[in-house]
C-alpha positions as CSV (number, residue, x, y, z in Angstrom):
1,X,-3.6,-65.1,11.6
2,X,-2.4,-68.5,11.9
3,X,1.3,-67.7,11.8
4,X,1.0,-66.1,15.1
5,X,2.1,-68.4,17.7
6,X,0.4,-67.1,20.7
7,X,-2.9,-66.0,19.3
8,X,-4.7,-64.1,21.7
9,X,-2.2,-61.5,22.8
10,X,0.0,-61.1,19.7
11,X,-4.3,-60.5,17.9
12,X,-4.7,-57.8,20.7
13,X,-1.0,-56.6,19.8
14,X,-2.0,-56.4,16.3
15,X,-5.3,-54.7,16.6
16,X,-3.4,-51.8,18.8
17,X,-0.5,-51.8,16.1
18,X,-3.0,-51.7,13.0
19,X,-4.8,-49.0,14.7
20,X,-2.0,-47.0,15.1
21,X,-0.9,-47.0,11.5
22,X,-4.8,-46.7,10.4
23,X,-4.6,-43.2,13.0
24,X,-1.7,-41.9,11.0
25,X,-3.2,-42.6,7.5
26,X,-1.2,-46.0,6.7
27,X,-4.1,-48.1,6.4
28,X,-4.3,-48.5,2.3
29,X,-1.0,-49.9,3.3
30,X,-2.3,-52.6,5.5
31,X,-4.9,-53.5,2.9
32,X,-2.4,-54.0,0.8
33,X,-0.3,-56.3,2.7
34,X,-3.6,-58.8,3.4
35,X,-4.8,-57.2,6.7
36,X,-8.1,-55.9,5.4
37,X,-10.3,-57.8,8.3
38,X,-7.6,-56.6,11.0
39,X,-8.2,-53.0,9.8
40,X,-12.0,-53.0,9.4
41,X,-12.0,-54.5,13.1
42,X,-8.9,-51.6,14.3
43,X,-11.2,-48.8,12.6
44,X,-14.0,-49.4,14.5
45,X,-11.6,-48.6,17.8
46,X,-10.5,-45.6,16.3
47,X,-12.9,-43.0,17.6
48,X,-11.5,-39.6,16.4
49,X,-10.9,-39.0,13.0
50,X,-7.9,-38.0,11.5
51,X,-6.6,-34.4,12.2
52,X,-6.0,-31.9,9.5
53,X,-2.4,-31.1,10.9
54,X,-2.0,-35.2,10.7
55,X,-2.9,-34.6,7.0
56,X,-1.1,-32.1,6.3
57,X,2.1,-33.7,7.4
58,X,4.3,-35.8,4.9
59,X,4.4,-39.7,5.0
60,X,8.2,-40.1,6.8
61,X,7.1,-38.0,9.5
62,X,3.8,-39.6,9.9
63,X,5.6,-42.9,9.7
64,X,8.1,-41.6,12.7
65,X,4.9,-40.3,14.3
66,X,3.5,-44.3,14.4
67,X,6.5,-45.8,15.3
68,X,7.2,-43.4,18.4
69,X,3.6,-44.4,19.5
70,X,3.8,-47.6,19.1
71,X,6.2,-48.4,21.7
72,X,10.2,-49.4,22.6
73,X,10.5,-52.4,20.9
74,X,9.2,-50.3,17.4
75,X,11.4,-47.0,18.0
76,X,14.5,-49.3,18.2
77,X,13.4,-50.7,15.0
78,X,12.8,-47.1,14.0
79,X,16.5,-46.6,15.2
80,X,17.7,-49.5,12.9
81,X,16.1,-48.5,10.0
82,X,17.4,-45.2,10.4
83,X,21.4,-47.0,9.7
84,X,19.6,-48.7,6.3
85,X,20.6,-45.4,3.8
86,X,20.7,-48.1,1.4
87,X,16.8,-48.5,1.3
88,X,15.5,-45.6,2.4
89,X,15.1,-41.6,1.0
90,X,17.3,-39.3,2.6
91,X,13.7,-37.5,4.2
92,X,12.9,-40.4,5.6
93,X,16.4,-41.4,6.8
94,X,16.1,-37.7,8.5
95,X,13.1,-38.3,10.2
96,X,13.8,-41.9,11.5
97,X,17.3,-40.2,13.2
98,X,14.6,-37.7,15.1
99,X,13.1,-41.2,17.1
100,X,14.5,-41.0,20.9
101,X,15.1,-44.0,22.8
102,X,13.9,-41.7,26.5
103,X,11.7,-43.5,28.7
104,X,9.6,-42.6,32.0
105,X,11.5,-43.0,34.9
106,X,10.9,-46.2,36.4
107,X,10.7,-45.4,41.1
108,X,13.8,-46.8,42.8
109,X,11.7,-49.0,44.7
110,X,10.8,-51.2,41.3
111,X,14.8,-51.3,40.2
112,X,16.2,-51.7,43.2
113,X,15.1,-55.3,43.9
114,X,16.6,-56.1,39.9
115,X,20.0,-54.5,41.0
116,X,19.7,-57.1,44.5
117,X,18.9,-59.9,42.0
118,X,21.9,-59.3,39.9
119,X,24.0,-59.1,42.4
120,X,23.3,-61.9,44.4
121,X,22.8,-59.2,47.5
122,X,21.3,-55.9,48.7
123,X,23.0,-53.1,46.7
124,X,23.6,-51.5,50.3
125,X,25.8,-54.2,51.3
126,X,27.7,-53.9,48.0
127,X,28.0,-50.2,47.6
128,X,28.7,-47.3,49.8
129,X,25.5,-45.7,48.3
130,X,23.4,-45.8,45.0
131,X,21.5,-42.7,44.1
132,X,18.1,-43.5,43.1
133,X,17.8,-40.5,41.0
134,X,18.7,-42.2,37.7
135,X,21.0,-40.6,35.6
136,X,18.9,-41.9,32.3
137,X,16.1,-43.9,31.3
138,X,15.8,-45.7,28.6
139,X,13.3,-48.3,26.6
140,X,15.3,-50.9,27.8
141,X,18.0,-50.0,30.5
142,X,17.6,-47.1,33.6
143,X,21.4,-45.6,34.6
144,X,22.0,-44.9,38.4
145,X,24.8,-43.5,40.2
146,X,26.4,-45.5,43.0
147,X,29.9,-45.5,45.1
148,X,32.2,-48.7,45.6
149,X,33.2,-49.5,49.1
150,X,36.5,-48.2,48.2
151,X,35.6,-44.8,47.2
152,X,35.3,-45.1,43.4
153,X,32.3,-43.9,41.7
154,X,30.5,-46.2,38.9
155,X,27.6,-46.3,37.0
156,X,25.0,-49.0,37.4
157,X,23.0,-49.8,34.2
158,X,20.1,-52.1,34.9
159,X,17.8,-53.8,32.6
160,X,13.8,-52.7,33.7
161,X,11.4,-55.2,34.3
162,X,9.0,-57.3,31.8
163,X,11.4,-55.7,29.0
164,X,12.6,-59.4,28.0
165,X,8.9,-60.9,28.0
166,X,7.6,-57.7,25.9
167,X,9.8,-57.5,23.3
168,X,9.9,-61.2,22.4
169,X,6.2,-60.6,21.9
170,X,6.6,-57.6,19.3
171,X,9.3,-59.8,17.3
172,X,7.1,-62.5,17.2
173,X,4.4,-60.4,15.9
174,X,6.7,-58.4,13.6
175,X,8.2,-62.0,12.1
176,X,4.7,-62.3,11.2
177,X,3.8,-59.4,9.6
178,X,7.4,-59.4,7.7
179,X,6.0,-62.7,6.1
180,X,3.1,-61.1,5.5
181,X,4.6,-57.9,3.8
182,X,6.8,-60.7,1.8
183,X,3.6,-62.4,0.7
184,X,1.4,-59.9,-0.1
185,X,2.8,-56.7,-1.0
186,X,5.2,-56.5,-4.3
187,X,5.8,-52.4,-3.8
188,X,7.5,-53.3,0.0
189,X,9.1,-56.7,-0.8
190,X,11.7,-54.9,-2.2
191,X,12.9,-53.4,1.1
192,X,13.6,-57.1,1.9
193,X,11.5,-57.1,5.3
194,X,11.7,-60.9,6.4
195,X,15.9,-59.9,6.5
196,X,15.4,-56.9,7.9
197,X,13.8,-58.5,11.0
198,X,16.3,-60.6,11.7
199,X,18.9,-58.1,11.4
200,X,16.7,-56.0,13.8
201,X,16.1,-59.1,16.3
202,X,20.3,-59.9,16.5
203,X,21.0,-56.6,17.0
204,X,18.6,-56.2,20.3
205,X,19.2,-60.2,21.6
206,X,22.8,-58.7,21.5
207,X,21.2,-55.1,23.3
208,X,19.6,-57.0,26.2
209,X,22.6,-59.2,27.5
210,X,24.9,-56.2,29.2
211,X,27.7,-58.5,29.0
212,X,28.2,-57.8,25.3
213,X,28.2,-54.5,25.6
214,X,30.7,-54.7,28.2
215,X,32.9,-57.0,26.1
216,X,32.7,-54.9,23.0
217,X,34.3,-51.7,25.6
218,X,37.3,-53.8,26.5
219,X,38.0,-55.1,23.3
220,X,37.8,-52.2,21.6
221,X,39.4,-50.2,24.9
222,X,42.5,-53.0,23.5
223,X,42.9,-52.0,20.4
224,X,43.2,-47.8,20.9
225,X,45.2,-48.5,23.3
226,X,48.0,-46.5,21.8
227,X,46.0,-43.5,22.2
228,X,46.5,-41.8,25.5
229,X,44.5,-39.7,25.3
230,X,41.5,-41.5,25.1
231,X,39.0,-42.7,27.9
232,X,37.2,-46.0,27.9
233,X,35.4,-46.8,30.9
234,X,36.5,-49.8,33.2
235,X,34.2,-52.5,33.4
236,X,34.0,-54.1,36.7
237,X,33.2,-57.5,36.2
238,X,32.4,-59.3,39.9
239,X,29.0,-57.5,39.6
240,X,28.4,-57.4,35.7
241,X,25.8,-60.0,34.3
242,X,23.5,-60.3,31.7
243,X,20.9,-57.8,33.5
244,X,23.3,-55.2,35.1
245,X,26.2,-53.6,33.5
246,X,28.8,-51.8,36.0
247,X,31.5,-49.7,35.2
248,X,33.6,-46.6,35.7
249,X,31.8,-43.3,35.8
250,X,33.1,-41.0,33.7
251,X,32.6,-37.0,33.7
252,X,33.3,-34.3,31.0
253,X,31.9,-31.8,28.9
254,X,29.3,-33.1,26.4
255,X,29.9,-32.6,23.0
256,X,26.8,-31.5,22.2
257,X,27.8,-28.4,23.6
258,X,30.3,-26.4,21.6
259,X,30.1,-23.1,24.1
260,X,31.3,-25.1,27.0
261,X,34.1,-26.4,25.3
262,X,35.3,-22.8,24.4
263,X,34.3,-22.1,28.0
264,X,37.2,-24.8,29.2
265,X,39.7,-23.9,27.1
266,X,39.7,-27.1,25.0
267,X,40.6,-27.0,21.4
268,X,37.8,-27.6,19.1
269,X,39.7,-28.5,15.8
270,X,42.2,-31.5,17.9
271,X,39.3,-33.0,19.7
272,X,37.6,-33.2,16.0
273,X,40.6,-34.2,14.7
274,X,41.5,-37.0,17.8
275,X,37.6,-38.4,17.4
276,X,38.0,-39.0,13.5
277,X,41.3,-40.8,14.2
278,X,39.6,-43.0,16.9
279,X,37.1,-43.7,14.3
280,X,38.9,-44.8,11.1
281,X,41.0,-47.0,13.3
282,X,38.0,-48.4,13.9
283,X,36.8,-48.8,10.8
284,X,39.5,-49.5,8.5
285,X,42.1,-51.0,11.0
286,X,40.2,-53.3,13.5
287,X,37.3,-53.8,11.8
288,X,35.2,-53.2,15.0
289,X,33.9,-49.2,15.0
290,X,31.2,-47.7,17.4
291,X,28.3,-47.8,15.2
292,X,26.4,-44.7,17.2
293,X,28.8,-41.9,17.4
294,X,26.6,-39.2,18.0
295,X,28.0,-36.4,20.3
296,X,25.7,-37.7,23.6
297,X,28.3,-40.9,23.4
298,X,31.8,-39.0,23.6
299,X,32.8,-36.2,26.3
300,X,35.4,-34.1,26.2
301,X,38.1,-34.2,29.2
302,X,40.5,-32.2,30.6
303,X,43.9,-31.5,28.3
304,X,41.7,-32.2,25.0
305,X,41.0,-35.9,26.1
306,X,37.8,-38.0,24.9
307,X,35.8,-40.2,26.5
308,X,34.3,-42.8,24.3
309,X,30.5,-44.1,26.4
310,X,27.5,-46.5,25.1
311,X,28.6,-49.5,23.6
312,X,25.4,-50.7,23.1
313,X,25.7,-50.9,19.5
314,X,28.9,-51.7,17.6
315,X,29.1,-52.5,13.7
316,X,32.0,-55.3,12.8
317,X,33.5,-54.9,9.4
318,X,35.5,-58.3,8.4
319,X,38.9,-57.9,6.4
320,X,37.3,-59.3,3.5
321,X,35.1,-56.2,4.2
322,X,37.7,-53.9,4.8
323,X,39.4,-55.4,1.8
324,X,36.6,-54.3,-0.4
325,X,36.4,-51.0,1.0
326,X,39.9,-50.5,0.3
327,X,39.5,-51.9,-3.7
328,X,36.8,-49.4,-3.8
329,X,39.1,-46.6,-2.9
330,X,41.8,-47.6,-5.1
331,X,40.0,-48.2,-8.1
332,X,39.0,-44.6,-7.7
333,X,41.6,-43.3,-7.4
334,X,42.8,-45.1,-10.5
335,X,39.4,-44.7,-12.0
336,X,38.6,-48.6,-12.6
337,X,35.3,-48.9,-13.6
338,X,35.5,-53.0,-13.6
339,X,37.0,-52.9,-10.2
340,X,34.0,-50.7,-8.8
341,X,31.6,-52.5,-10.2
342,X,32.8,-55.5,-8.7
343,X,33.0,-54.6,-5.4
344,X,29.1,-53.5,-5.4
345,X,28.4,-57.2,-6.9
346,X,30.1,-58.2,-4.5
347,X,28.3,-56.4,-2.0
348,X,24.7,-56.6,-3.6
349,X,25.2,-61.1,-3.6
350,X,23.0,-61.1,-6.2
351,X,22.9,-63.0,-9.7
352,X,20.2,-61.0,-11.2
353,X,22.8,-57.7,-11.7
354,X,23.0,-56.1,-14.9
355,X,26.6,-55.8,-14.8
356,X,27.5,-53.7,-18.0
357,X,25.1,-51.0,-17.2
358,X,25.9,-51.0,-13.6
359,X,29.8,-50.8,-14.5
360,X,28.7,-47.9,-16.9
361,X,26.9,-46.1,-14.0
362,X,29.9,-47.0,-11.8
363,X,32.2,-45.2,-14.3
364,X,29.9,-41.9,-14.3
365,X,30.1,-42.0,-10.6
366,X,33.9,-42.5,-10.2
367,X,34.6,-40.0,-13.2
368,X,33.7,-37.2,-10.9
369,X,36.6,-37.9,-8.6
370,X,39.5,-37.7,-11.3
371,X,42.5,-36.2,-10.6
372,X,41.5,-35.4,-7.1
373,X,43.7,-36.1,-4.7
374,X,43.4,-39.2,-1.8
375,X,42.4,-36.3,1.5
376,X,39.6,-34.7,-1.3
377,X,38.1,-38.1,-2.3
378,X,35.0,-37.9,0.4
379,X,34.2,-41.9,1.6
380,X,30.8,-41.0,3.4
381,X,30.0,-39.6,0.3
382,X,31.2,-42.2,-1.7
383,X,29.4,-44.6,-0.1
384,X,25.9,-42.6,0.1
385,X,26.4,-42.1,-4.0
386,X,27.0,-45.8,-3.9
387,X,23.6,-46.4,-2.3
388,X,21.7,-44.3,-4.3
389,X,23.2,-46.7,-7.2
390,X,22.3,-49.5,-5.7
391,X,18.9,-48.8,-5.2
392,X,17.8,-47.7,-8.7
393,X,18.8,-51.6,-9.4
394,X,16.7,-52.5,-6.4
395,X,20.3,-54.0,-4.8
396,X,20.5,-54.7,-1.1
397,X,23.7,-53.9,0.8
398,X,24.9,-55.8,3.2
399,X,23.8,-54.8,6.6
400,X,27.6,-53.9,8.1
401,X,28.9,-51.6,5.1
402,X,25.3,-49.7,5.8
403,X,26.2,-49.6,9.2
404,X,29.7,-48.5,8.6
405,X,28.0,-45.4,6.1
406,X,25.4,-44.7,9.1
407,X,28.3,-44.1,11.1
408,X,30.6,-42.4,9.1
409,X,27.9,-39.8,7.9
410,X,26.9,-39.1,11.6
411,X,30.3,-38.6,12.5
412,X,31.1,-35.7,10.0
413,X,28.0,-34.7,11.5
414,X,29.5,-34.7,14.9
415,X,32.7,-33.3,14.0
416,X,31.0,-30.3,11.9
417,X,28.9,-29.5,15.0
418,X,32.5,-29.0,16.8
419,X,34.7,-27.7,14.0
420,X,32.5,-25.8,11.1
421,X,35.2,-26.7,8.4
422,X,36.0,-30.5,9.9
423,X,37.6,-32.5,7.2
424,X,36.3,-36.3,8.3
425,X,39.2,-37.2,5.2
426,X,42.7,-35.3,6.5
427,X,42.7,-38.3,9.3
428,X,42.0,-40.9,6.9
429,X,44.2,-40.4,4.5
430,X,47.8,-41.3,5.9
431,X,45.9,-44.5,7.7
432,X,44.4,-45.6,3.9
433,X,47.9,-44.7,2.6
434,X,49.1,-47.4,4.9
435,X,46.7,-49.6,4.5
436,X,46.9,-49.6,0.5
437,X,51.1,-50.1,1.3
438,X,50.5,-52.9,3.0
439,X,48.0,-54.3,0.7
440,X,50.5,-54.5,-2.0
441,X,53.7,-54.9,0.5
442,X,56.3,-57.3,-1.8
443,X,56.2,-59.4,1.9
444,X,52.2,-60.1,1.8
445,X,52.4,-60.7,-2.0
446,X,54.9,-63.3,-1.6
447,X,53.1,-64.6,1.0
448,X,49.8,-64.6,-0.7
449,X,51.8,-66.2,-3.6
450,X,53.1,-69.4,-2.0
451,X,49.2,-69.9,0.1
452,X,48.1,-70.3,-3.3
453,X,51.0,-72.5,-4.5
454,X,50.1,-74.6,-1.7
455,X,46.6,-74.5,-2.5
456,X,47.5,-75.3,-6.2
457,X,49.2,-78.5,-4.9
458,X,46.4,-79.8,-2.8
459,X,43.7,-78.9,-5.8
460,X,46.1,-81.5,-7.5
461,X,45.8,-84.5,-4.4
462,X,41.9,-83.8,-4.5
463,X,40.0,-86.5,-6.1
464,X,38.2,-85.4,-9.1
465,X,34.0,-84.2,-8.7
466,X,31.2,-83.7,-11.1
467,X,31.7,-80.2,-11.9
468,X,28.0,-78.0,-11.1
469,X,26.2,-76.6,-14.0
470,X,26.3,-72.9,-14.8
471,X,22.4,-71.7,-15.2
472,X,21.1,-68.4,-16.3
473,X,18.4,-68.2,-13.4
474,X,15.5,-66.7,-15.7
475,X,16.2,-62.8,-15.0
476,X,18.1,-60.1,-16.5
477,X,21.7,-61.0,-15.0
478,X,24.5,-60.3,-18.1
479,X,26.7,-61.5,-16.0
480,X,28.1,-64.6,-18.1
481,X,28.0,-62.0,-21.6
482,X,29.9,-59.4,-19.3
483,X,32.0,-60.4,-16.6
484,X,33.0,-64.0,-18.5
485,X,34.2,-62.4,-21.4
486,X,36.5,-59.3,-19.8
487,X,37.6,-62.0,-16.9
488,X,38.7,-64.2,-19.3
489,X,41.8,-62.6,-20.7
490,X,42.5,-61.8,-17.1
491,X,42.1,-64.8,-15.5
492,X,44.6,-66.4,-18.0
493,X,47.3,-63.2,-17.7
494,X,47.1,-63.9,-13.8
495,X,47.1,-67.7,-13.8
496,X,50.2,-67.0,-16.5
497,X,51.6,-64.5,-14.2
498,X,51.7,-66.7,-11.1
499,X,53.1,-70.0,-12.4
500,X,55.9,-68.1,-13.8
501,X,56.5,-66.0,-10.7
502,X,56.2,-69.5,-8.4
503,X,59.1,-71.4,-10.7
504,X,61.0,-68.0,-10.8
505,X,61.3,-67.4,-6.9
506,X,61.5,-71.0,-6.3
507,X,64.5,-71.1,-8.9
508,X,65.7,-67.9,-7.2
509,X,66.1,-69.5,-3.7
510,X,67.9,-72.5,-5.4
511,X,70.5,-70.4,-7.4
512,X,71.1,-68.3,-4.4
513,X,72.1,-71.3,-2.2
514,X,74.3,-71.7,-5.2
515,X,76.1,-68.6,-4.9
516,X,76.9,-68.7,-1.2
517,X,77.9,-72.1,-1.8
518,X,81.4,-72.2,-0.3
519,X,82.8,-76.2,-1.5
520,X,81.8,-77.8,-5.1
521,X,84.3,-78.8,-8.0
522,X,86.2,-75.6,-8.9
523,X,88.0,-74.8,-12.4
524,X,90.9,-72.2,-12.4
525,X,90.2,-71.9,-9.3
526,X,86.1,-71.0,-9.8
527,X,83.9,-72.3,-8.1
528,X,81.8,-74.1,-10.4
529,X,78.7,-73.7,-8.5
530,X,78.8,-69.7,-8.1
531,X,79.0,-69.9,-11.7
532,X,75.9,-71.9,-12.5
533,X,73.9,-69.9,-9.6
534,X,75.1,-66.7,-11.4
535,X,73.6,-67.5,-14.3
536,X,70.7,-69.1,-13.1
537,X,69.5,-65.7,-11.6
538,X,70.1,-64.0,-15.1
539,X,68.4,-66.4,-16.6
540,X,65.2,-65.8,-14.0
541,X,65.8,-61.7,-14.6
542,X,65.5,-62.8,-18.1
543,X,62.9,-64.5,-18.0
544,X,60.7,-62.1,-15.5
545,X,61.6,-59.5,-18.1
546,X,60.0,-61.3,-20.9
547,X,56.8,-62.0,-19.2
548,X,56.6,-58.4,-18.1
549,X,57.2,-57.8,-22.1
550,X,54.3,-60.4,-23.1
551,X,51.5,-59.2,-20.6
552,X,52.2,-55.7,-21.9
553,X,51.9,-56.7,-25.4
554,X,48.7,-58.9,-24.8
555,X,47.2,-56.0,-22.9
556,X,48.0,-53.5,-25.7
557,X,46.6,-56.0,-28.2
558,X,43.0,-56.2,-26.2
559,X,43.2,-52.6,-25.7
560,X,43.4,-51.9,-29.8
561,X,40.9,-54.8,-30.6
C-alpha cells in the first residue's frame, strides 16, 4: 500500500472497491494482481453471498455490473473503455456501451449557490429566470433552463459539488492499482493499464473544465460552417468559466425517435445522409470529429436541419493521422499488402512486430476487398478487422484511431436506427476521392519535392554526428530481415527518382527563362537563346523518359528474381 499517497482514505476507497469486485465474483482477479490481504480484509465486509442469478451471468456483464456500482468516476472509465475495440471482445465492448452516465438529481438549493459563484452574482440578477427543475443530471455536470434578460433562452450546465475533490481521489487510487496490475499480473499487462489511466485521466481533466468543451463547439461550429443547415449552439462567454458552461438552448426532435420524425414530416434518408457528411468532414477533413455521436447528442430541426449538442468529448485525428488513414484506403484499393502493413506498424509503435507474417495477414485481410469499388469498401469495418489483427499480435492502437473507430461504428449505428439501409460509405466516398486528388495533386508533389530539396541542402551544412547503433532488442521483431531488405530497392528507386526530378525541374525553369528570352546574340536572325532553351527541355523530356524506362526495368527485374 505504500504507493498510495493519502493512506487512510484512498485504504477505505480500496477496501469498498475490492469489495465490490469480490461481490461480483472478480476476486481470483485481485489475488492475482497482489491484493490478497485487501481481499481477505474486503471479504469479511461482504455479508451476503453471492446470488445464483449473479452466477449465472457472464463475466462483461458482471464486470459492467461492478463498475456501475462502483461510482462516476468508474462508469466514465467504463465509458472510455467502451471506445478501446482494440483491446477488448466485442461482448464486452457491448456491455461497457450499456453504462449510463444519469445521476440523482442534486435540489436547486445545493446548485444554485455554484451557479452565484461562477458568475460572480445571484443568477436572479443575471437572468430573467432559471428553472430549477434540471433538464439532466449527470456524474459530473446538472443542466438547468434559464432566460437572458433579453429574452433568449439558454442552458446552464454547472459542475456539482465535491466532484473535483472525489475524482482526484479515484485516479489516485486507480494509478495505483494500474501499477499494481502492471507489476503483478502478466494475463492484464497486456491491456496496457498504466497508459490506459492516463488516457482516462486527460480525457476527464479536459471533462471538468467547461471551457474546453465550449471551445471544442466553436471551433468545430468554424469549420462546418459551409453547412447551413446545421445547428451548433452559441456559447455565451461573459458567464462561461471553468465550472459553468452557458449556451444557446436548442429544441428539436430527438433522434432516438424515428416515429416522431415521420410524424414532422422530416426525411429520414437526408438527415442520415447530412449527419454522415458532418461526420467524415470531421474526420477525414479537420481532423477534429465528435467522438460520441450517439442519437441523444443530434436533434432534428425544422426543414431537415441538425443540431449537433455535448461537446464533452471530441477525438482529434492529426494529418499525419489522417494521412495514414488515407494510405490505408489506397493501398486497398490497390491491394498493397507492404503498404497496409505499414501503416499498422506505424500505428502499433512497436519494435517487437513480426512484420512478414503480419504483412501476410494484412494481405488476407485486404484480399477480401478486391475489385470492389471505393462507396463498397466499408472503413468502420475496416478498421474493426484491423483491430482484431492487431490484437492476435498483442498490438496497441493508438488511442485517437480507436476513438475515431468508436465513433464511426456508433454512427452507422445511429444512422441505421434512422434509415434501415443507411450507407455510412455513399458520403464518404466523393470527400476520400478528393482527398486522395489532393494527396497526389502535381502542386503538393512539387511542393513536397523542393521541402525536401531544401532539407537535402541543410543535411549537407549539418556538422557530421556519431551515427546510433541499430540493436535487435531481444524479441521476435523481423523487422531488419523484412522491412530492410524490400525497403532497400525502394529507398534507392526514390532517392534515384528525386535527384533526377530536382535537376530536371530546376533545369526546366532555367531553359524556360531561355525561351521567353526576348535579346541574346541571334544567327539568321534566331535567337540563339530560344534555341539552346528548346533543346534543353528535350533534352529534360529525354531524360525523364529514360528514368521512367530504368525504374520500370529495375522493377521488372525484382519482380522476376
Amino acid at each position: 500500500m505504500g504507493m498510495l499517497s493519502n493512506p487512510v482514505k484512498d485504504v477505505k476507497r480500496l477496501n469498498e472497491i475490492v469489495s465490490i469486485l469480490i461481490k461480483y465474483g472478480f476476486g481470483d482477479m485481485m489475488r492475482r494482481m497482489g491484493l490478497s490481504n485487501t481481499v481477505e480484509q474486503a471479504s469479511r465486509l461482504i455479508r451476503s453471498p453471492i446470488s445464483n442469478e449473479m452466477l449465472n451471468m457472464k463475466p462483461p456483464a458482471r464486470f459492467r455490473c461492478a463498475i456501475e456500482e462502483m461510482g462516476p468516476t468508474f462508469i466514465k472509465l467504463g465509458q472510455i473503455l467502451a471506445t478501446r475495440v482494440d483491446l477488448f471482445s466485442p461482448m464486452m465492448i457491448h456491455e461497457l456501451e450499456k453504462l449510463q452516465d444519469d445521476a440523482p438529481v442534486m435540489p436547486y438549493e445545493e446548485v444554485e449557490p455554484l451557479i452565484a459563484q461562477a458568475l460572480g452574482a445571484p443568477p436572479a440578477k443575471v437572468f430573467r429566470y432559471v428553472n430549477e427543475t434540471p433538464l439532466a443530471s449527470a456524474s459530473i455536470a446538472q443542466v438547468h433552463e434559464a432566460m437572458t434578460k433579453k429574452g433568449e433562452r439558454v442552458v446552464l450546465k454547472v459542475r456539482k459539488p465535491g466532484v473535483r475533490r472525489t475524482i482526484e481521489a479515484d485516479l489516485r487510487l486507480m494509478h495505483s492499482l494500474a501499477r499494481l496490475i502492471n507489476i503483478q499480473s502478466v494475463e492484464l499487462r497486456r491491456y496496457h493499464p498504466e497508459e490506459m489511466v492516463r488516457e482516462f485521466e486527460r480525457s476527464l481533466r479536459r471533462e471538468l473544465d467547461f471551457t474546453i468543451e465550449a471551445k471544442n463547439s466553436e471551433r468545430i461550429a468554424r469549420n462546418l460552417r459551409k453547412f447551413k443547415w446545421l445547428k451548433i449552439p452559441k456559447v455565451y462567454w461573459q458567464w462561461t468559466s471553468e465550472s459553468l458552461n452557458v449556451q444557446e438552448y436548442l429544441q428539436g426532435i430527438s433522434a432516438k425517435d424515428p416515429e416522431a420524425l415521420d410524424r414532422a414530416g422530416l426525411d429520414r434518408e437526408l438527415l442520415a445522409q447530412r449527419g454522415s457528411q458532418v461526420a467524415w468532414k470531421c474526420m477525414l477533413e479537420d481532423g477534429l470529429f465528435h467522438a460520441d455521436p450517439h442519437p441523444g447528442n443530434f436533434y432534428a430541426l425544422p426543414g431537415n436541419g441538425i443540431a449537433m449538442l455535448d461537446f464533452g468529448m471530441v477525438g482529434k485525428l492529426s494529418r499525419q493521422r489522417r494521412e495514414q488513414l488515407i494510405r490505408l484506403v489506397r493501398a486497398i484499393i490497390f491491394q498493397e499488402t507492404d503498404t497496409a502493413a505499414s501503416v499498422l506498424v506505424e500505428w502499433s509503435n512497436s519494435n517487437q512486430v513480426d512484420v512478414e507474417a503480419l504483412a501476410r495477414d494484412c494481405g488476407d485481410l485486404i484480399e477480401q476487398y478486391y475489385g470492389l469499388p471505393l462507396n463498397e469498401i466499408d472503413i468502420p469495418q475496416i478498421l474493426l478487422d484491423c483491430m482484431a489483427l492487431m490484437r492476435n499480435y498483442d498490438l496497441m492502437l493508438p488511442s485517437d484511431i480507436t476513438l475515431a473507430a468508436k465513433a464511426f461504428i456508433t454512427l452507422e449505428g445511429f444512422g441505421r436506427l434512422i434509415k434501415p439501409d443507411f450507407n455510412l460509405m455513399e458520403t464518404a466516398e466523393p470527400l476520400i476521392r478528393d482527398l486522395l486528388k489532393k494527396r497526389y495533386h502535381p502542386v503538393r508533389l512539387v511542393r513536397s519535392m523542393g521541402s525536401r530539396a531544401i532539407k537535402l541542402v541543410d543535411k549537407m551544412y549539418e556538422p557530421p554526428s556519431a551515427l546510433p547503433q541499430l540493436h535487435n532488442s531481444g524479441g521476435n521483431s523481423k523487422l531488419d530481415a523484412y522491412l530492410i531488405d524490400r525497403l532497400s530497392y525502394r529507398l534507392e528507386d526514390a532517392s534515384y527518382r528525386q535527384t533526377q526530378a530536382i535537376y530536371d525541374v530546376g533545369f526546366l525553369l532555367v531553359y524556360t527563362l531561355l525561351l521567353i528570352t526576348p535579346h541574346g546574340p541571334r544567327i539568321y536572325d534566331i535567337s540563339v537563346l530560344n534555341v539552346i532553351g528548346l533543346l534543353g527541355m528535350l533534352a529534360v523530356m529525354t531524360n525523364v523518359f529514360r528514368v521512367q524506362v530504368l525504374t520500370w526495368w529495375q522493377r521488372k527485374k525484382r519482380d522476376i528474381s
